[in-house]
mmCIF file of the N, C-alpha and C atoms, coordinates in Angstrom:
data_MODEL
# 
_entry.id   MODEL 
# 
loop_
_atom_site.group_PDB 
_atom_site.id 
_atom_site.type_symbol 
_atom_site.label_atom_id 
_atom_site.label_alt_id 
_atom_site.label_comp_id 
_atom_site.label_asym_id 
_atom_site.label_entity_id 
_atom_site.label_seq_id 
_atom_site.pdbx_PDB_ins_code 
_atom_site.Cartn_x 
_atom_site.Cartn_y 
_atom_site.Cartn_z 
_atom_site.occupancy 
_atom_site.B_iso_or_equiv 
_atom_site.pdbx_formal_charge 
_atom_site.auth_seq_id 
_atom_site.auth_comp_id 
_atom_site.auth_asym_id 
_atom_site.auth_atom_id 
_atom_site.pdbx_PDB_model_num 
ATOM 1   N N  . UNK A 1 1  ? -65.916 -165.764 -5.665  1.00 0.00 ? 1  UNK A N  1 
ATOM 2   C CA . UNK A 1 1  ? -67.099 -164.992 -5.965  1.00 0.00 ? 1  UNK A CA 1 
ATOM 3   C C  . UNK A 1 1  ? -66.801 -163.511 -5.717  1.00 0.00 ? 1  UNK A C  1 
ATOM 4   N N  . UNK A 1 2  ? -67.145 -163.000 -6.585  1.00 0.00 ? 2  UNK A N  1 
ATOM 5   C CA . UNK A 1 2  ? -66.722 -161.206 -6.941  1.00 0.00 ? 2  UNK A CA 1 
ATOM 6   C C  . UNK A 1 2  ? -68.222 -160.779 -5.448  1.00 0.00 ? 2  UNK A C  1 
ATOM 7   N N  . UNK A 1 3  ? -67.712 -159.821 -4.682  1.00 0.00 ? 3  UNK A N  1 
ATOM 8   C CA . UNK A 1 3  ? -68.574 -159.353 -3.677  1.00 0.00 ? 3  UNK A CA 1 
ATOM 9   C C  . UNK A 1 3  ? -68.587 -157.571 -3.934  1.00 0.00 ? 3  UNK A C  1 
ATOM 10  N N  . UNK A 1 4  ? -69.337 -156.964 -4.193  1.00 0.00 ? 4  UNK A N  1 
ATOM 11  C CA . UNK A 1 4  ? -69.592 -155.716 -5.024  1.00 0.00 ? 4  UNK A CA 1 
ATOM 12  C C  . UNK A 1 4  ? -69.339 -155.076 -3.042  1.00 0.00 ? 4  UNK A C  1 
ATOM 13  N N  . UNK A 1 5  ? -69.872 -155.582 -2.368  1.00 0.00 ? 5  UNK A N  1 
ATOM 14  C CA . UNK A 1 5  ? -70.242 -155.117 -0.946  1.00 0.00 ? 5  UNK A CA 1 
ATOM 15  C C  . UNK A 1 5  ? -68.982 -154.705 -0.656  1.00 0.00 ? 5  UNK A C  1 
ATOM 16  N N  . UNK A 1 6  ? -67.749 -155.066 -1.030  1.00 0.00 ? 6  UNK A N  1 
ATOM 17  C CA . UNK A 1 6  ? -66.357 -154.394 -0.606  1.00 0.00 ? 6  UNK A CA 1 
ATOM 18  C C  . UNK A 1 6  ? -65.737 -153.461 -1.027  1.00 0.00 ? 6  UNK A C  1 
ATOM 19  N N  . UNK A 1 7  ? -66.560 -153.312 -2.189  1.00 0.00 ? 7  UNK A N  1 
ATOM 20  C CA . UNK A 1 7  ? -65.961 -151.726 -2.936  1.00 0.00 ? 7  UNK A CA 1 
ATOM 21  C C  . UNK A 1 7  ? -66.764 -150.764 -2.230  1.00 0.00 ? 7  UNK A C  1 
ATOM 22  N N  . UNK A 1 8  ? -66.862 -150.287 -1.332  1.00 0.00 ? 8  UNK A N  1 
ATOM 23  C CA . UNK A 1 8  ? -67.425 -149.313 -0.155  1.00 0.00 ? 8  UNK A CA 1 
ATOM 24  C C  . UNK A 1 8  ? -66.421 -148.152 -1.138  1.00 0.00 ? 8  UNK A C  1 
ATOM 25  N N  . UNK A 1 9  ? -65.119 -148.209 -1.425  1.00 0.00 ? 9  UNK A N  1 
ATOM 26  C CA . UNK A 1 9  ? -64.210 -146.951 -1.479  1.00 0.00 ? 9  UNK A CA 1 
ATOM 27  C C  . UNK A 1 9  ? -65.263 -146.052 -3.163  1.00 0.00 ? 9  UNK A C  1 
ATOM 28  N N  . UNK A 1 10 ? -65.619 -146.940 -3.820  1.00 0.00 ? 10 UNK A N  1 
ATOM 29  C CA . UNK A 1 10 ? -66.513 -146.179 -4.894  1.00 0.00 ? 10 UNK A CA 1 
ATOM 30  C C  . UNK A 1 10 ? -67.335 -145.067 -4.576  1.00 0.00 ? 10 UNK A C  1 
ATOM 31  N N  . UNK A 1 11 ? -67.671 -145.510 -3.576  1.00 0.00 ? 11 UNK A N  1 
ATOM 32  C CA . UNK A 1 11 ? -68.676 -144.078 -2.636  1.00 0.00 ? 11 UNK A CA 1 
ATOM 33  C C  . UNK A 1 11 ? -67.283 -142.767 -2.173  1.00 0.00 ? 11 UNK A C  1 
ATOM 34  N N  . UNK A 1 12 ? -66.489 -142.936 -1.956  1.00 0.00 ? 12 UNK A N  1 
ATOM 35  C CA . UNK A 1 12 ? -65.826 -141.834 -1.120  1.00 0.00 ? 12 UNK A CA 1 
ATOM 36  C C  . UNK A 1 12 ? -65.700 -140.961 -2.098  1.00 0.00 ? 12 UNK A C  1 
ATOM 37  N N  . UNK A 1 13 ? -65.585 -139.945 -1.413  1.00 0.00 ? 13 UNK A N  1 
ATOM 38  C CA . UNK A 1 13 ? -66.168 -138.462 -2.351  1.00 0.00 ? 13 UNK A CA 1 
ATOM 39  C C  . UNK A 1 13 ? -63.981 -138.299 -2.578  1.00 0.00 ? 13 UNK A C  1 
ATOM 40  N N  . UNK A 1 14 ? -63.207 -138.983 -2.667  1.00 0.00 ? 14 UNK A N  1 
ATOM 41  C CA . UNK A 1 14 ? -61.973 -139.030 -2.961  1.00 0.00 ? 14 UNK A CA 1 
ATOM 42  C C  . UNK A 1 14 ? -62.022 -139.509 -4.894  1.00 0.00 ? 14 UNK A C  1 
ATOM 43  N N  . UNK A 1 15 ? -63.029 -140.620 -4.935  1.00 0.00 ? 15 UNK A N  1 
ATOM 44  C CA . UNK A 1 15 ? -63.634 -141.254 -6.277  1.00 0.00 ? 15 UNK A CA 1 
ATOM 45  C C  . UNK A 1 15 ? -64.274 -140.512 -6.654  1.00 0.00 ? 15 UNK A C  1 
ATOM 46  N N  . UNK A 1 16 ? -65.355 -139.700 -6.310  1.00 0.00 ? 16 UNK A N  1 
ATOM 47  C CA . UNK A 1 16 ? -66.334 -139.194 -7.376  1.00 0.00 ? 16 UNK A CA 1 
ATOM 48  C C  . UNK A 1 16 ? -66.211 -138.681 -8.283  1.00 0.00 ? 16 UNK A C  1 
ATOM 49  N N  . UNK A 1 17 ? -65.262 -138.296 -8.926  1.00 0.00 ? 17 UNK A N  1 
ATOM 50  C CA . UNK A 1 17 ? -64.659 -138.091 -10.211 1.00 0.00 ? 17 UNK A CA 1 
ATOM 51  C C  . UNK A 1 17 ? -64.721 -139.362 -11.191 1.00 0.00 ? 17 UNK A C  1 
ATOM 52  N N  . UNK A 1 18 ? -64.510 -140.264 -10.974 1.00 0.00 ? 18 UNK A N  1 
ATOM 53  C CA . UNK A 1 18 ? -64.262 -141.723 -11.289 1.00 0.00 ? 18 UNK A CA 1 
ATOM 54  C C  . UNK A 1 18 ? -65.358 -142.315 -11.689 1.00 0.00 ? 18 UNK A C  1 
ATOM 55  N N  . UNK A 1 19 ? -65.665 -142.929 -13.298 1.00 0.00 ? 19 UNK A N  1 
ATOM 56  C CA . UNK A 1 19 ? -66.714 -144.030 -13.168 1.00 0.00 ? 19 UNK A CA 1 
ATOM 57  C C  . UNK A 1 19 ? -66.038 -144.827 -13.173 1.00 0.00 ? 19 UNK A C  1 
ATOM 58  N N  . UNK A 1 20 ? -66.467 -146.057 -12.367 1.00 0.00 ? 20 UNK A N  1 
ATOM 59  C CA . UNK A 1 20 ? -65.985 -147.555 -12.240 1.00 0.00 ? 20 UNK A CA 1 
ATOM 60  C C  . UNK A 1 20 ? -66.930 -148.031 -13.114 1.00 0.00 ? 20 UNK A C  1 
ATOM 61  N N  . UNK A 1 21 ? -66.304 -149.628 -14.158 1.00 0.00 ? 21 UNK A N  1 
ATOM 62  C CA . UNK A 1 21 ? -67.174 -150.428 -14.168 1.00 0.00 ? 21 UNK A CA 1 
ATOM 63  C C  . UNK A 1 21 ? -67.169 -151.716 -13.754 1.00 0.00 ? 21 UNK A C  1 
ATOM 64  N N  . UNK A 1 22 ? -68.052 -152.321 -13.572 1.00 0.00 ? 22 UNK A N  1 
ATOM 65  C CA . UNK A 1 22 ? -68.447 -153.918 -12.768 1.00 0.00 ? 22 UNK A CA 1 
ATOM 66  C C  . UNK A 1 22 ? -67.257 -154.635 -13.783 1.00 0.00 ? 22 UNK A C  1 
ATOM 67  N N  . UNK A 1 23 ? -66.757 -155.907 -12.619 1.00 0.00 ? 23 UNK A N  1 
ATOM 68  C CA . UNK A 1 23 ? -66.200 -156.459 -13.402 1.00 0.00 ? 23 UNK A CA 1 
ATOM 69  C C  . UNK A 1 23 ? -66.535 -157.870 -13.700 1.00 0.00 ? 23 UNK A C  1 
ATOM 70  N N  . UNK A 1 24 ? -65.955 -158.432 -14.828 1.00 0.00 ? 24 UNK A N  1 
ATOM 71  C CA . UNK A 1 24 ? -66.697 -159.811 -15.159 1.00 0.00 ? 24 UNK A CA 1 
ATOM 72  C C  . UNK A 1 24 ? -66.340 -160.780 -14.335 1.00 0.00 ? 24 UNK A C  1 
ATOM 73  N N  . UNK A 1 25 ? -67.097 -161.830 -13.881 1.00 0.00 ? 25 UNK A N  1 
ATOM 74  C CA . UNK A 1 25 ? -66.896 -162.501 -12.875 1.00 0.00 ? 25 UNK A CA 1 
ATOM 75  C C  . UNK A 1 25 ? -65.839 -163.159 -14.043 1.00 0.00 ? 25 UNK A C  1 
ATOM 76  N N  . UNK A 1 26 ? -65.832 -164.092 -15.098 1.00 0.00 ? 26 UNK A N  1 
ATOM 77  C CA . UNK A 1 26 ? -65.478 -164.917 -15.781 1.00 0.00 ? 26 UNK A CA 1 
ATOM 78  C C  . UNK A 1 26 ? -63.840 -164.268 -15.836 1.00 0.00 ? 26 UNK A C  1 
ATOM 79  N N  . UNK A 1 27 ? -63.551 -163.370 -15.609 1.00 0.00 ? 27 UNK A N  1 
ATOM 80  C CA . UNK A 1 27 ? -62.388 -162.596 -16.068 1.00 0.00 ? 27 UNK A CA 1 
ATOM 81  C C  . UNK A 1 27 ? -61.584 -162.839 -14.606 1.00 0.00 ? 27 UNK A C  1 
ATOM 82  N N  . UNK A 1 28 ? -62.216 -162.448 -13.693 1.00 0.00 ? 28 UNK A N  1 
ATOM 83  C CA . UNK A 1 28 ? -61.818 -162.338 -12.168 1.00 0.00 ? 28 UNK A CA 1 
ATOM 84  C C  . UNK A 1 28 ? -61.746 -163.600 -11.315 1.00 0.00 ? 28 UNK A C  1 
ATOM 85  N N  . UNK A 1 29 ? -62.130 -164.834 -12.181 1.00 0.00 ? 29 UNK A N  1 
ATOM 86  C CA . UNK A 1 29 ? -62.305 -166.463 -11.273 1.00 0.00 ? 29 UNK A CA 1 
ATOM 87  C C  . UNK A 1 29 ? -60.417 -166.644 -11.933 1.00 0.00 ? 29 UNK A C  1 
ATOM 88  N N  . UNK A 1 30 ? -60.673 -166.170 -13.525 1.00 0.00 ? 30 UNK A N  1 
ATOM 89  C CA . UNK A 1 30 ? -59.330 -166.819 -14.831 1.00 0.00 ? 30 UNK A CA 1 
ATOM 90  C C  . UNK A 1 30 ? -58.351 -165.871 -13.326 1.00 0.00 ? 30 UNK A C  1 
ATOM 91  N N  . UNK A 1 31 ? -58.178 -164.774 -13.107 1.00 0.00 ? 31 UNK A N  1 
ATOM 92  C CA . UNK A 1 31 ? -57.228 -163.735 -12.711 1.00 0.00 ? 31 UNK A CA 1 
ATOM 93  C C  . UNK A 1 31 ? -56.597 -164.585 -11.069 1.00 0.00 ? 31 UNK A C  1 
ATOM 94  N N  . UNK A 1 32 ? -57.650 -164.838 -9.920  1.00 0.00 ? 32 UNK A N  1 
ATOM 95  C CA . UNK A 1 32 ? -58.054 -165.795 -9.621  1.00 0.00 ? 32 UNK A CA 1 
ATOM 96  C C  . UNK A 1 32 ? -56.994 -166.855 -9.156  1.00 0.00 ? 32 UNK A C  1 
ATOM 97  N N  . UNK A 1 33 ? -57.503 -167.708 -10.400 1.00 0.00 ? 33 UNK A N  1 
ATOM 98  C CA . UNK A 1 33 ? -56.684 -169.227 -10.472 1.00 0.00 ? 33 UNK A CA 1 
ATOM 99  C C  . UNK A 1 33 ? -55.256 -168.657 -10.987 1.00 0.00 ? 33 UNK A C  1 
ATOM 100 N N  . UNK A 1 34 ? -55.118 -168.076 -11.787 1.00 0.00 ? 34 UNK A N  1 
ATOM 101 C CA . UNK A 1 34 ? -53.136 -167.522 -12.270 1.00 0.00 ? 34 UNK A CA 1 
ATOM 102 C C  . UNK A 1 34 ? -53.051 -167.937 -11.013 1.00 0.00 ? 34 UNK A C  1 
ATOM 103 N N  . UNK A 1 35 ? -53.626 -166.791 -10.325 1.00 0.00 ? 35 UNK A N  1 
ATOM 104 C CA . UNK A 1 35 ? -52.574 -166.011 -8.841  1.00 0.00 ? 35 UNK A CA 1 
ATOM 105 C C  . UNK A 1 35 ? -52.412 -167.580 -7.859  1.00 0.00 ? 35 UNK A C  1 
ATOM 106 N N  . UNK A 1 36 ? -53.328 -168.189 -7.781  1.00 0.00 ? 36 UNK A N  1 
ATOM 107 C CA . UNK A 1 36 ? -53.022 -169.564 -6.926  1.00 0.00 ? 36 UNK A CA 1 
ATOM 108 C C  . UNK A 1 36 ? -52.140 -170.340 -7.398  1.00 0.00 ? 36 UNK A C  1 
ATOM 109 N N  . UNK A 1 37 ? -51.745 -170.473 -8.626  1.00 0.00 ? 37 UNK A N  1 
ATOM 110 C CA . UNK A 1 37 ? -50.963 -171.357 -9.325  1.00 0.00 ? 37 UNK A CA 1 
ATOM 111 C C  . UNK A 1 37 ? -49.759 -170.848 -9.404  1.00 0.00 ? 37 UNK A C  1 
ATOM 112 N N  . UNK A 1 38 ? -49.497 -169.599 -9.562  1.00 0.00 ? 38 UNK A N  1 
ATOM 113 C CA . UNK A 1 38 ? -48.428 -168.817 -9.104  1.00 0.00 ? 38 UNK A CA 1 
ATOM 114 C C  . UNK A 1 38 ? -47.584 -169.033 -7.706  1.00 0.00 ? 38 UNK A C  1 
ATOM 115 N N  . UNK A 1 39 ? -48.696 -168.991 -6.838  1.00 0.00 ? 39 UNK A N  1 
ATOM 116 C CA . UNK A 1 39 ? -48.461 -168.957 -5.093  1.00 0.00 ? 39 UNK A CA 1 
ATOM 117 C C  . UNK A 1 39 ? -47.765 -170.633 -4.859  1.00 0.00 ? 39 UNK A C  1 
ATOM 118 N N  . UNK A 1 40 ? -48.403 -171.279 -6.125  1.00 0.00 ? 40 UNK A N  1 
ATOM 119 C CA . UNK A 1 40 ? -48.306 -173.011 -5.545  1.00 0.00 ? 40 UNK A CA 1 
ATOM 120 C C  . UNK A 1 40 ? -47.038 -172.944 -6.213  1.00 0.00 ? 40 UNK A C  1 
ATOM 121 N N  . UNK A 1 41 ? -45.639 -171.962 -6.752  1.00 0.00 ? 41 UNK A N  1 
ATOM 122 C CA . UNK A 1 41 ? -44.733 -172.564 -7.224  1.00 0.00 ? 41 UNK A CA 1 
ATOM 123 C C  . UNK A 1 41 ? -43.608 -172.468 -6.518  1.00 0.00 ? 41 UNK A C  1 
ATOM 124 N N  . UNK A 1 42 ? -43.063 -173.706 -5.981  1.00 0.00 ? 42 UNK A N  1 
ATOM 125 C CA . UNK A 1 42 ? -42.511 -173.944 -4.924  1.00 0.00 ? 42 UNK A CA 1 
ATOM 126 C C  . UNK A 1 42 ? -41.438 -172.872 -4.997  1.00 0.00 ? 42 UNK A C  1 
ATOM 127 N N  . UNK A 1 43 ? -40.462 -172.570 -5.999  1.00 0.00 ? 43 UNK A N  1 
ATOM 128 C CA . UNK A 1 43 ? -39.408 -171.899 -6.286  1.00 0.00 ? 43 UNK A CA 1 
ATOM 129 C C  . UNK A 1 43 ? -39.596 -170.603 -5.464  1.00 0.00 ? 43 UNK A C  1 
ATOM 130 N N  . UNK A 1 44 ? -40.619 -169.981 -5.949  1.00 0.00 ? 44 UNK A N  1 
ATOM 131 C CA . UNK A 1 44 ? -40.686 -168.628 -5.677  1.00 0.00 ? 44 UNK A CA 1 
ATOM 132 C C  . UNK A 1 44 ? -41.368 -168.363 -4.118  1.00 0.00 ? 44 UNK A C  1 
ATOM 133 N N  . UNK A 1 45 ? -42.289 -169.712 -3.756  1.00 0.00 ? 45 UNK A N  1 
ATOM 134 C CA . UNK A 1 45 ? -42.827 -169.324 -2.524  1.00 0.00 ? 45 UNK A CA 1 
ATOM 135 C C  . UNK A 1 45 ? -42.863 -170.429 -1.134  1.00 0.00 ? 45 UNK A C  1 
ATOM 136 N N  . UNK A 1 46 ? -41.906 -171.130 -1.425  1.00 0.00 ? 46 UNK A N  1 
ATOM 137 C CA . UNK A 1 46 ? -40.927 -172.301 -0.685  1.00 0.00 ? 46 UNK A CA 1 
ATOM 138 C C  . UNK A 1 46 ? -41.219 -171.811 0.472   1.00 0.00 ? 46 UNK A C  1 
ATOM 139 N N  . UNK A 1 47 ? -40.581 -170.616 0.803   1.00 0.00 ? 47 UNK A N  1 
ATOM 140 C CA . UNK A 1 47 ? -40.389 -170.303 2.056   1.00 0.00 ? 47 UNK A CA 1 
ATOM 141 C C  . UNK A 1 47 ? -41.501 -170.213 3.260   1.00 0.00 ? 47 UNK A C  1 
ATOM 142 N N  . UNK A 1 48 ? -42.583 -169.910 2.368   1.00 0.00 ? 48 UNK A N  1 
ATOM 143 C CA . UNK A 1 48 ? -43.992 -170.100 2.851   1.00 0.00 ? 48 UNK A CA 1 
ATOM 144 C C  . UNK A 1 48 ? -44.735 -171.795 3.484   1.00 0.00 ? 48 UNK A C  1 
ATOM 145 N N  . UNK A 1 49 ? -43.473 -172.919 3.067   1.00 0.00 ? 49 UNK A N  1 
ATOM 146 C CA . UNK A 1 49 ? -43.939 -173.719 3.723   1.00 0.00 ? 49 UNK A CA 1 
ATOM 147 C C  . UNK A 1 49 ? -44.354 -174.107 5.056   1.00 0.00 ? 49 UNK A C  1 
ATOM 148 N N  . UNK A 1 50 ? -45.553 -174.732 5.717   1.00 0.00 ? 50 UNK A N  1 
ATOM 149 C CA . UNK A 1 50 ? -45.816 -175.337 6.796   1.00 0.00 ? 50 UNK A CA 1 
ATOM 150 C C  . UNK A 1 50 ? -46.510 -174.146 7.615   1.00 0.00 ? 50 UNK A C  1 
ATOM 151 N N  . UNK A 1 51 ? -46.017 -172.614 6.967   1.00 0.00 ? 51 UNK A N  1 
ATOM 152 C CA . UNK A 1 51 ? -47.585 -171.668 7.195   1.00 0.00 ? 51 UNK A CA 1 
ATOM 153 C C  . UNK A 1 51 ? -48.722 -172.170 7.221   1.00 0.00 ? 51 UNK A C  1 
ATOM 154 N N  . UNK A 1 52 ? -49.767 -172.446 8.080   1.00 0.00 ? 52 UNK A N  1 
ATOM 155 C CA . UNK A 1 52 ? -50.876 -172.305 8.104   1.00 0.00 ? 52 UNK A CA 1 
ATOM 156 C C  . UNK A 1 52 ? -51.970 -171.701 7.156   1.00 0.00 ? 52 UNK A C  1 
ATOM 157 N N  . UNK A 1 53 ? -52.031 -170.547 7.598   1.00 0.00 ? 53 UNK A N  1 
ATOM 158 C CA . UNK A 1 53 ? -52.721 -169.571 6.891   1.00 0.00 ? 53 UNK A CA 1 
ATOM 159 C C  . UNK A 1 53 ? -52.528 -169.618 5.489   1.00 0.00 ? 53 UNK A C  1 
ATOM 160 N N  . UNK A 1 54 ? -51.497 -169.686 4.831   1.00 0.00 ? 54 UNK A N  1 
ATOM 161 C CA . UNK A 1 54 ? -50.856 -169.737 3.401   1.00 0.00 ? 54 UNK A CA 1 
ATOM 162 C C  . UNK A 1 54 ? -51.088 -170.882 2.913   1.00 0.00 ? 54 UNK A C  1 
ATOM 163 N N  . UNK A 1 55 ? -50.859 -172.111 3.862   1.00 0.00 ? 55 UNK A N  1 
ATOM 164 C CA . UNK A 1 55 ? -51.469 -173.115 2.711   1.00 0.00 ? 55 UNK A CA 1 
ATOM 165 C C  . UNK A 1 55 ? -52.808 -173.175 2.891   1.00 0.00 ? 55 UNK A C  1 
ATOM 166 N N  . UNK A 1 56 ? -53.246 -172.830 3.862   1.00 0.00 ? 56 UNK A N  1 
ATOM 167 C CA . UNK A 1 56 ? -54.999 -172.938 3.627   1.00 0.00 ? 56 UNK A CA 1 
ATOM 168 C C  . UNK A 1 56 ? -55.405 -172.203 2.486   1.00 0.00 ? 56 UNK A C  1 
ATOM 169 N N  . UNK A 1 57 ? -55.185 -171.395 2.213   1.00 0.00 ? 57 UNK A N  1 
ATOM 170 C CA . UNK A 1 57 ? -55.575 -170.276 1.254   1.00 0.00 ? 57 UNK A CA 1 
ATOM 171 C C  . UNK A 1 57 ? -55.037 -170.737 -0.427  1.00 0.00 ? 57 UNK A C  1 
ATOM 172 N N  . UNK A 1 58 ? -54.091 -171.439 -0.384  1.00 0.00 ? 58 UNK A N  1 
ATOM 173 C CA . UNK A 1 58 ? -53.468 -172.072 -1.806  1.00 0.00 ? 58 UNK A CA 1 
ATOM 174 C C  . UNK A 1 58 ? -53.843 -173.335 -1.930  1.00 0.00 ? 58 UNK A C  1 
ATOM 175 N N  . UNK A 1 59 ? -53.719 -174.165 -0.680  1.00 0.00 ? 59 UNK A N  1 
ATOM 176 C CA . UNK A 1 59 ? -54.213 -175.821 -1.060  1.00 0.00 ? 59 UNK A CA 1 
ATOM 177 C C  . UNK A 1 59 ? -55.808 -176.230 -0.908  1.00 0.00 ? 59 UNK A C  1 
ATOM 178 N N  . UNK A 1 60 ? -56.560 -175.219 -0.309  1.00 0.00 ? 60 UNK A N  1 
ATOM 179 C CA . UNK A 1 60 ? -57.753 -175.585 0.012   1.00 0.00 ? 60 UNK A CA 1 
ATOM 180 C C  . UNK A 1 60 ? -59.021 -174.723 -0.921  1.00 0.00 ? 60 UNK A C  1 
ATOM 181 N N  . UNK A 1 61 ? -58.561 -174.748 -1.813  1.00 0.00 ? 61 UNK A N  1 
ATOM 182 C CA . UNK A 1 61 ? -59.606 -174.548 -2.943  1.00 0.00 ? 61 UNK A CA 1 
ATOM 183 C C  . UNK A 1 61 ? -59.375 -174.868 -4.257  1.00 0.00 ? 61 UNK A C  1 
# 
């Protein structure tokens, strides 16, 4: 779930030059799932086995 509450940095007067726009949730769930399916390929992220934290975050959703 996209949380608007974390883009706090949109406010800093470093941005105000900047329009942002909202982004689509439907775009950002697809962006999302890549990146987990990516993380789940053993080749590239093997080494990450029996981490904790890492597989919670890849196997538990």
């Amino acid at each position: 779930m996209y949380d608007k509450s974390k883009q706090y940095f949109r406010k800093s007067g470093l941005y105000k030059h900047r329009k942002f726009r909202d982004i689509d949730e439907a775009i950002l769930d697809g962006v999302k799932e890549k990146l987990l399916e990516e993380f789940r390929n053993e080749e590239e992220f093997g080494y990450m086995a029996g981490y904790e934290p890492w597989e919670k975050l890849i196997f538990d959703r």
